[in-house]
PLY file of the C-alpha trace (Angstrom):
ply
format ascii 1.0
element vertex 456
property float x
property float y
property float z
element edge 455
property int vertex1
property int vertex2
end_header
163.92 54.34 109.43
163.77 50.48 109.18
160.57 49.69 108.73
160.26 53.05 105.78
163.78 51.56 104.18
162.46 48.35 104.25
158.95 49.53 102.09
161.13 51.10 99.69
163.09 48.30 98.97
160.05 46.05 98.76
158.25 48.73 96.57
161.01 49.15 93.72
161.99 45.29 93.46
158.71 44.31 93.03
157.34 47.01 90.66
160.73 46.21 88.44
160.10 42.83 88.64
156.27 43.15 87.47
157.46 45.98 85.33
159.49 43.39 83.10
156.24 41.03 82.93
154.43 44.17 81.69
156.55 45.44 79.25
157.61 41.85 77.26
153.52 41.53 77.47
152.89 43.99 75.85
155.36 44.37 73.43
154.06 40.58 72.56
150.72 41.98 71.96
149.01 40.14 74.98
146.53 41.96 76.88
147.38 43.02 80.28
144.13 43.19 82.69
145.93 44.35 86.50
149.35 45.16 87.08
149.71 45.59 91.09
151.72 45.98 93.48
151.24 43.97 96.66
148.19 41.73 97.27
145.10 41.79 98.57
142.21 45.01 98.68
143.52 47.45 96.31
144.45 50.76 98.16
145.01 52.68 95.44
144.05 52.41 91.51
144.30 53.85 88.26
144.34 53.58 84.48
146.73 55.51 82.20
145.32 58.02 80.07
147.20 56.93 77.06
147.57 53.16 77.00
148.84 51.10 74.32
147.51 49.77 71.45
144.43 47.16 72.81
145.81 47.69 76.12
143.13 48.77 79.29
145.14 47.91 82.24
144.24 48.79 85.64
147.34 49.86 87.92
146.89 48.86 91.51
148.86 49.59 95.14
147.51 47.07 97.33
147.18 46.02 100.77
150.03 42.94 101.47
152.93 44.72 99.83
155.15 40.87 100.04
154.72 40.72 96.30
152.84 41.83 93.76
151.77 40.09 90.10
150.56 40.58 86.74
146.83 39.74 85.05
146.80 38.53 81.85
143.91 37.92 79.36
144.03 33.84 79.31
141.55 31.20 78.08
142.17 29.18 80.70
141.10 31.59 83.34
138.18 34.00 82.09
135.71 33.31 78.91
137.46 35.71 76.27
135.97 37.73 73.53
136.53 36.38 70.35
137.78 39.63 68.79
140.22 39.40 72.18
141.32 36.01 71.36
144.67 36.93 69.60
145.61 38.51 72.68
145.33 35.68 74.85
147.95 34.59 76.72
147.75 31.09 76.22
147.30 31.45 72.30
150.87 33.19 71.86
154.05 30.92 70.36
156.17 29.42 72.99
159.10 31.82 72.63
156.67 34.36 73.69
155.67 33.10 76.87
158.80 32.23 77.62
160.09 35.56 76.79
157.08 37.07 79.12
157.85 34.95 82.22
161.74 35.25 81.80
161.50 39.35 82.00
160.73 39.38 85.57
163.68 37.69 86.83
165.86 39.19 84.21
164.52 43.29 84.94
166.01 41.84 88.92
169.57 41.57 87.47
169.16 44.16 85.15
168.27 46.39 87.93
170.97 44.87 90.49
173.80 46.05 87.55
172.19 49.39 87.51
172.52 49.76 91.44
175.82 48.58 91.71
177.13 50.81 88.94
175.13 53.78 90.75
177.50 52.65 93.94
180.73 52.52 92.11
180.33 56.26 90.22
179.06 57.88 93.71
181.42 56.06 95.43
181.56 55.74 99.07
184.23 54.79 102.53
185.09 51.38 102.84
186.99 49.70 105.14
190.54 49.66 104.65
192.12 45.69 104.23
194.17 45.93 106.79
193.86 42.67 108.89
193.00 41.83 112.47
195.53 39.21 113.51
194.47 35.43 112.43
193.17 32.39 114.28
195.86 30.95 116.30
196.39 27.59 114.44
194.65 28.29 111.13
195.91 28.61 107.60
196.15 32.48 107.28
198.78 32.27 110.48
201.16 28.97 109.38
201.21 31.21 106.14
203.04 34.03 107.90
200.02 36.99 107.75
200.18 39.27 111.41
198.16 41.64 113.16
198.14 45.10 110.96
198.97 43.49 107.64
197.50 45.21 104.30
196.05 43.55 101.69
197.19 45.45 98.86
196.49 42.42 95.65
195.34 38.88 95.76
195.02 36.06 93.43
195.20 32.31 92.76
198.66 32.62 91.17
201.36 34.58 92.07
201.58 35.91 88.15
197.78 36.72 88.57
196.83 39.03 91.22
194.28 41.93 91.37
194.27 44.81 93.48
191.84 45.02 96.36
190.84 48.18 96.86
188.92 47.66 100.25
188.17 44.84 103.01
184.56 44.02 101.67
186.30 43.44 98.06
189.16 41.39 99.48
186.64 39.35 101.77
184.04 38.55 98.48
186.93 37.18 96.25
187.89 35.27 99.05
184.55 33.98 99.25
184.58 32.97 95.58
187.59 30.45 96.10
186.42 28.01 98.23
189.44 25.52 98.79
191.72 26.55 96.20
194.82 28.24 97.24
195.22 32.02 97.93
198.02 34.56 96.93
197.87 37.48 98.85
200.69 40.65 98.56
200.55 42.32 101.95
202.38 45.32 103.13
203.16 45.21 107.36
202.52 47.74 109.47
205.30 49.96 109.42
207.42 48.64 106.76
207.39 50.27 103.21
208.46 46.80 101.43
205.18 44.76 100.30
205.66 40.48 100.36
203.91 37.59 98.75
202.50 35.00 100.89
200.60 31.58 100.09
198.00 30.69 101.66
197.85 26.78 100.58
194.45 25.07 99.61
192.12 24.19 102.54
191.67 20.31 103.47
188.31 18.84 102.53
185.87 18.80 105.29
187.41 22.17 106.67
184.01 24.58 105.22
181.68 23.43 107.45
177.56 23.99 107.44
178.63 27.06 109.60
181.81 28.33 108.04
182.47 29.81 104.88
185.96 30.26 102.84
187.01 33.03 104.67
186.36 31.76 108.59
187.81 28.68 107.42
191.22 30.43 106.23
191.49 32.21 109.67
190.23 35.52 108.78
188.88 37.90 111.56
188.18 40.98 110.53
189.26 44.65 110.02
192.69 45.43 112.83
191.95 48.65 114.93
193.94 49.33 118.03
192.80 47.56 121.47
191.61 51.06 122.31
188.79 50.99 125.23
185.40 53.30 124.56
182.60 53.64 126.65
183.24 52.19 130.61
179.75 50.66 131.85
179.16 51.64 135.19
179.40 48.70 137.78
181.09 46.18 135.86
184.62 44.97 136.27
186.27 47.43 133.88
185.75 50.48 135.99
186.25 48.42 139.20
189.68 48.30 137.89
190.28 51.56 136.82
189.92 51.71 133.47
188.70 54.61 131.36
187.85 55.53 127.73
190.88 56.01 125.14
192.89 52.91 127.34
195.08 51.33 124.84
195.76 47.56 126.25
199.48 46.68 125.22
199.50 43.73 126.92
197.69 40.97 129.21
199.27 39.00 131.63
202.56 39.58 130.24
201.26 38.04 126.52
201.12 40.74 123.56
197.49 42.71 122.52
198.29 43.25 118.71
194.83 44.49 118.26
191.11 45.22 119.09
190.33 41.40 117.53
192.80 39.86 119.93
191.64 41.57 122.82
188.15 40.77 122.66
189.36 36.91 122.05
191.55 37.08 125.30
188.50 38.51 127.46
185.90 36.69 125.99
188.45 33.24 126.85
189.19 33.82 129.69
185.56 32.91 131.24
185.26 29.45 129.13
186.44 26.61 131.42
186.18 28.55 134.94
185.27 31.59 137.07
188.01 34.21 135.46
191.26 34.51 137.61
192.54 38.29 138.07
194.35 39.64 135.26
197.58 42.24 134.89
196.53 44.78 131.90
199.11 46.46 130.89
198.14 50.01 129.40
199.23 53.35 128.08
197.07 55.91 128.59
197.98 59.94 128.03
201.69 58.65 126.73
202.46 56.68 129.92
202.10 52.79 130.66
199.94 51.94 133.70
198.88 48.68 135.31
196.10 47.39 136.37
194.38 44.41 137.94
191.53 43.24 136.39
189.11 40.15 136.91
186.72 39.52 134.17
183.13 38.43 135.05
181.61 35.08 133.52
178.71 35.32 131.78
176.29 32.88 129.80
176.66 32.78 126.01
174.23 30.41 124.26
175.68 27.13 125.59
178.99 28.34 126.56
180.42 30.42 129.14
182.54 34.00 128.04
184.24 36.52 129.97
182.99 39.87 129.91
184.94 43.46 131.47
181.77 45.64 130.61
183.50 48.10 127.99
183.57 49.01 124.21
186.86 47.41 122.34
188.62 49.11 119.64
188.34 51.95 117.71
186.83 52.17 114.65
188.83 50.82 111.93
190.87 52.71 108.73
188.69 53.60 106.14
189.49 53.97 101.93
187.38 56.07 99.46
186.48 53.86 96.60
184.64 55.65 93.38
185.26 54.67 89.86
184.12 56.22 86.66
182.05 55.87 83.55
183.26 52.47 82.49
184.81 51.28 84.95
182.21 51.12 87.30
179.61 49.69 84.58
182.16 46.91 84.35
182.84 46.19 87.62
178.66 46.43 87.88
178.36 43.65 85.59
180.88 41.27 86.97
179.78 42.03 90.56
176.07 41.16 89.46
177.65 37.86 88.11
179.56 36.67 90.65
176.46 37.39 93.62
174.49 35.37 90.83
177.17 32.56 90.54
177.57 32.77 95.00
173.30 32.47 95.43
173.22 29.61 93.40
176.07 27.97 94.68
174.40 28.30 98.07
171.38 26.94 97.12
173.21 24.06 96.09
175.15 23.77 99.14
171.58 23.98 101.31
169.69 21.79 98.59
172.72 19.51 99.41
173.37 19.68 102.76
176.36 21.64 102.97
175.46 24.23 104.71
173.27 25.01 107.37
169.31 25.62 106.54
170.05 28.44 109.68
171.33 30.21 106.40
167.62 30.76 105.24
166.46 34.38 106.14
163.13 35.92 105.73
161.59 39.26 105.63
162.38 40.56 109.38
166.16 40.06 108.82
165.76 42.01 105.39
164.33 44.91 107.37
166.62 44.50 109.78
169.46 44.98 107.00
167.70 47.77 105.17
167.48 49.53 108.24
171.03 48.84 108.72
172.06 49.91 105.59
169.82 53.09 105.16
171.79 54.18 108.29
174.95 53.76 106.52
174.64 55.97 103.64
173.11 56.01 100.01
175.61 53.87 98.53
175.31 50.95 101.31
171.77 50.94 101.05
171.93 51.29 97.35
174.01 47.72 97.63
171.69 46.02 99.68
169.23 46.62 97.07
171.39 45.05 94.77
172.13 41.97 96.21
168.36 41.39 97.20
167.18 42.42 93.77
170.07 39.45 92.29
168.50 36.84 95.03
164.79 37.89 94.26
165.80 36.81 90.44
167.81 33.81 91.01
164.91 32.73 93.71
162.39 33.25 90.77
164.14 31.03 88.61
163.96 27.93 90.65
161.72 25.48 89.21
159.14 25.65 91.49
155.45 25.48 90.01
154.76 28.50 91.79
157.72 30.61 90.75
158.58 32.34 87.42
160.73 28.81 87.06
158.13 26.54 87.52
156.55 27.72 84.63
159.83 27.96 82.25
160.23 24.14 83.19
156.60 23.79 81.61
157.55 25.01 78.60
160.58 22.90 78.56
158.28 20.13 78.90
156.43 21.72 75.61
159.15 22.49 73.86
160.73 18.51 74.34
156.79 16.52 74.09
155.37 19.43 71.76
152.27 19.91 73.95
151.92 21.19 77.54
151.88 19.09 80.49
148.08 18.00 81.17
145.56 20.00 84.00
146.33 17.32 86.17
149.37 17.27 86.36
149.80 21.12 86.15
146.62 21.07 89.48
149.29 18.61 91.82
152.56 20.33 90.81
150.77 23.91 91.54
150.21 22.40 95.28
153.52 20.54 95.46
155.61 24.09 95.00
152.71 26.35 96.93
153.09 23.74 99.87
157.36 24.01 99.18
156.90 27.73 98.85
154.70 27.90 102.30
157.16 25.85 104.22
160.40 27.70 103.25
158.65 30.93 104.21
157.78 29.56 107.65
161.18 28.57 108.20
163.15 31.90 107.39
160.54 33.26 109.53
161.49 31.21 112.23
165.21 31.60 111.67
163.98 35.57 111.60
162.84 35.77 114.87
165.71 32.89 116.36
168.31 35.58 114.77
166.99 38.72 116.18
166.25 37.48 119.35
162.46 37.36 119.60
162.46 33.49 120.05
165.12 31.23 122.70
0 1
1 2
2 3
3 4
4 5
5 6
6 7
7 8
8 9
9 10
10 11
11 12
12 13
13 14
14 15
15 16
16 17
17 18
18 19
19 20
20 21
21 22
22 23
23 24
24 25
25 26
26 27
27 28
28 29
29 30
30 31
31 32
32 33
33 34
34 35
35 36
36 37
37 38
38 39
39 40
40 41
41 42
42 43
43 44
44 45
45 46
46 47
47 48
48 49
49 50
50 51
51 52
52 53
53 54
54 55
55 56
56 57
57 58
58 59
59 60
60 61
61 62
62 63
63 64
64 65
65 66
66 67
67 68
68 69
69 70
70 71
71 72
72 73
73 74
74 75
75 76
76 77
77 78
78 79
79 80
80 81
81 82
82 83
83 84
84 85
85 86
86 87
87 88
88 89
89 90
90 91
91 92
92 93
93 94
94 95
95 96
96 97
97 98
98 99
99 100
100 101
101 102
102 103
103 104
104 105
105 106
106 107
107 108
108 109
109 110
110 111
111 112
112 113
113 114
114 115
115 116
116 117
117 118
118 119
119 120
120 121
121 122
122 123
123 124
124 125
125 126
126 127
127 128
128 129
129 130
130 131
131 132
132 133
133 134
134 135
135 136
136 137
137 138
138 139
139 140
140 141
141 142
142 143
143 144
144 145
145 146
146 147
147 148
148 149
149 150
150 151
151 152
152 153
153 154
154 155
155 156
156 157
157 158
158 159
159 160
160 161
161 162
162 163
163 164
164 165
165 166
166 167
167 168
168 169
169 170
170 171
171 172
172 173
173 174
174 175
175 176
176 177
177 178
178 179
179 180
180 181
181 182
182 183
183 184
184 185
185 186
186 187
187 188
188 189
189 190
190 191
191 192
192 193
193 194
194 195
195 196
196 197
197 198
198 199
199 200
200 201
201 202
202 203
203 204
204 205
205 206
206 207
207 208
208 209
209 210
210 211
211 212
212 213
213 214
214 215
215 216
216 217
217 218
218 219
219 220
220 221
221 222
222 223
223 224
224 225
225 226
226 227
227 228
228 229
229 230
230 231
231 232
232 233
233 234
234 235
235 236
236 237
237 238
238 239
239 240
240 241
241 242
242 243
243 244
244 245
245 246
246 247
247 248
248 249
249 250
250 251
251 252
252 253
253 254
254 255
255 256
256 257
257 258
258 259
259 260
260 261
261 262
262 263
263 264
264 265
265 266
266 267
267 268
268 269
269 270
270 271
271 272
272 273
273 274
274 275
275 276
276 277
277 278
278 279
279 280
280 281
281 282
282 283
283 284
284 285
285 286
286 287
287 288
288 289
289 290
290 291
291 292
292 293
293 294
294 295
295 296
296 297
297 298
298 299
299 300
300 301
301 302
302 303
303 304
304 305
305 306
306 307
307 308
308 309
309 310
310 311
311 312
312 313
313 314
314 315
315 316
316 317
317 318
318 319
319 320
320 321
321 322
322 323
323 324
324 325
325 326
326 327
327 328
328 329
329 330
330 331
331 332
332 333
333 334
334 335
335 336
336 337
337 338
338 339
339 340
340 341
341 342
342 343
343 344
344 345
345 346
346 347
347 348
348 349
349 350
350 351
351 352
352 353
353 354
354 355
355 356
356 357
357 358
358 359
359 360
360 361
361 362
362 363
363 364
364 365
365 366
366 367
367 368
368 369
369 370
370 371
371 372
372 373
373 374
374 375
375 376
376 377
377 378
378 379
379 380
380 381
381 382
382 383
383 384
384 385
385 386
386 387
387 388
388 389
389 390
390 391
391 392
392 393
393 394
394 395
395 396
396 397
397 398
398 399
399 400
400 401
401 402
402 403
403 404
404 405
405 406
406 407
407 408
408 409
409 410
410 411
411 412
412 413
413 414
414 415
415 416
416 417
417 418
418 419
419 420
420 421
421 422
422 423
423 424
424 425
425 426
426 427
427 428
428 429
429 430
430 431
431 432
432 433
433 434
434 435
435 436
436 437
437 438
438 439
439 440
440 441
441 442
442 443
443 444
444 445
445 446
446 447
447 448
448 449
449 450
450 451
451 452
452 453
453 454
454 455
């Protein structure tokens, strides 16, 4: 499943991205010579049987599928023909060749609206945003939110909020607000009555390299009851007794309000010293029962956690979320914006220092997510396809040599000096960004296999 998902996904953003080369090409009357996808010894080719006007191309599928390009007729490559001359590359007017290496990165968002539109009008379950209980101490829990809490709108002024319809769209506007202050109307579990509460801006310093907006508010996640699943056999949760369906009510006398607490407590209570026996309080078939259990300490990276040996929680509530015609093209277009506005902002933040270059991922964790996402359903997958095709763009657009950007920053240069930067100059930069290019790709690599285990 992963490794098929993950072909796919490489296979239709890279033949949209060369596909919006092509197409400006052509309709700029330059000749196109290849058009593949992939690099490498051609496994596959082919040429249409009715091309356009001067056109001959040869359609490839070859070997190294991690990218693919387009082959244009160009003086400064191949000896041309002089009746083939007009169609040169290099002879067309500067809003031509900008037009040609712009499409790429532009049929990448173009494509990213069309997949999140597809997602909104087939709609799909989402996670309810009903909250998990906050971090003891932290912003979301001096501003009065609790365990079981729904989200119902949220904005940056109490005379401006917007419903959100789910936990994933309640989590990304968070996201998008950085340090400013937060309005959020939440309904408690139980009560019919909905409230207003303020979350006030963050202090500076509080996003760290490995925090974003909403760890450093306090958010934890979706609530589900402290329900136990599967019992391992052996470890210190059936040495106490405990089964499957368990609901923990309480720990040692202190309160369980949900699955997000409970896993705290346990994984706590192994930090500073061999775990001490606990009293669990449980109900179980409508009747409370105690029992005595005494975590095990295990390793964690450089820390030490506590560890029963069973499943917490339940999974949590879930929302159908579908919109129609409109609607969802709208909400297509400003979620393509806003994942546009987020990967640059990141960039900057990494280009800057603020945040961590452990951000970087490479092509094992995005067929580890494709996987992921295949397994989810059509309209999860269909997102992840989104927000890669928005970061293949925006990646595209840096102005790297290499990269559709490097070569829009020539023609900045042309457009400012009226002629193009000289071979020289155009030789070193090419190196500069391939050497740039190289080393980013080894280091998501690396960060690949750190993340998924492969390397200590």
């Amino acid at each position: 499943m992963t490794l098929w998902a993950f072909l796919l996904a490489l296979g239709v953003l890279i033949t949209v991205h060369e596909w919006g080369h092509y197409r400006v090409a052509v309709a700029c009357g330059v000749k196109v010579l290849t058009f593949s996808i992939g690099f490498g010894k051609p496994l596959l080719r082919w040429k249409s049987r009715q091309p356009h006007a001067g056109q001959d191309t040869e359609f490839c599928i070859s070997l190294i599928p991690l990218g693919g390009y387009v082959k244009m007729l160009d003086e400064n490559e191949v000896e041309v023909a002089p009746q083939d001359a007009p169609m040169a590359f290099n002879r067309q007017p500067l809003w031509a060749r900008t037009a040609i290496v712009s499409a790429g990165p532009l049929a990448n968002l173009l494509l990213a609206v069309c997949l999140y539109a597809a997602t909104f009008w087939l709609g799909q379950y989402e996670t309810q945003a009903t909250l998990a209980a906050p971090m003891t101490g932290s912003v979301a829990e001096s501003a009065g939110l609790r365990s079981g809490d729904t989200v119902l709108r949220a904005g940056d002024s109490a005379d401006a909020l917007q419903e959100m319809a789910s936990l994933d769209a309640l989590r990304w506007w968070v996201l998008q607000q950085e340090m400013a202050s937060v309005y959020l109307e939440v309904q408690p579990q139980g009560k019919q009555t909905p409230h207003l509460l303020r979350l006030p801006e963050l202090p500076t310093g509080t996003i760290s390299k490995d925090s974003n907006a909403w760890q450093a508010r306090g958010f934890t996640g979706a609530w589900s009851r402290a329900v136990l699943g599967a019992v391992q056999t052996g470890l210190p949760a059936q040495a106490a007794g405990l089964q499957r369906g368990d609901e923990v009510l309480r720990i040692d006398g202190r309160v369980v309000s949900d699955a997000v607490a409970l896993r705290a407590m346990v994984r706590a209570s192994g930090q500073h010293h061999s775990p001490a026996s606990q009293i669990w309080d449980v109900s179980r078939d409508g009747r409370q029962v105690q029992f005595e259990v005494k975590p095990e300490q295990v390793a964690e990276g450089d820390q030490s956690i506590g560890r029963i040996g069973a499943q917490v929680g339940e999974p949590p509530l879930k929302v159908w979320i579908q919109y129609g015609a409109f609607d969802g093209l709208y909400k297509a277009c400003n979620k393509t914006w806003e994942v546009i506005v987020m990967t640059f902002d990141m960039l900057g933040r990494l280009l800057t220092g603020h945040a961590s270059l452990d951000n970087l991922s490479g092509p094992l964790t995005m067929a580890d997510y494709a996987g992921r996402s295949a397994s989810m359903g059509v309209g999860a997958y269909l997102s992840y396809l989104a927000l890669v095709s928005v970061s293949l763009g925006v990646f595209n657009l840096l102005p790297l040599p290499v990269l559709d950007g490097g070569h829009l920053l020539y023609y900045l240069y042309e457009a400012c000096t009226g002629h193009p930067p000289s071979p020289q100059w155009l030789d070193a930069m090419q190196r500069g960004g391939l050497v740039v290019l190289v080393t980013l790709m080894v280091f998501s690599l690396f960060n690949d296999l750190v993340r998924l285990g492969w390397l200590p």
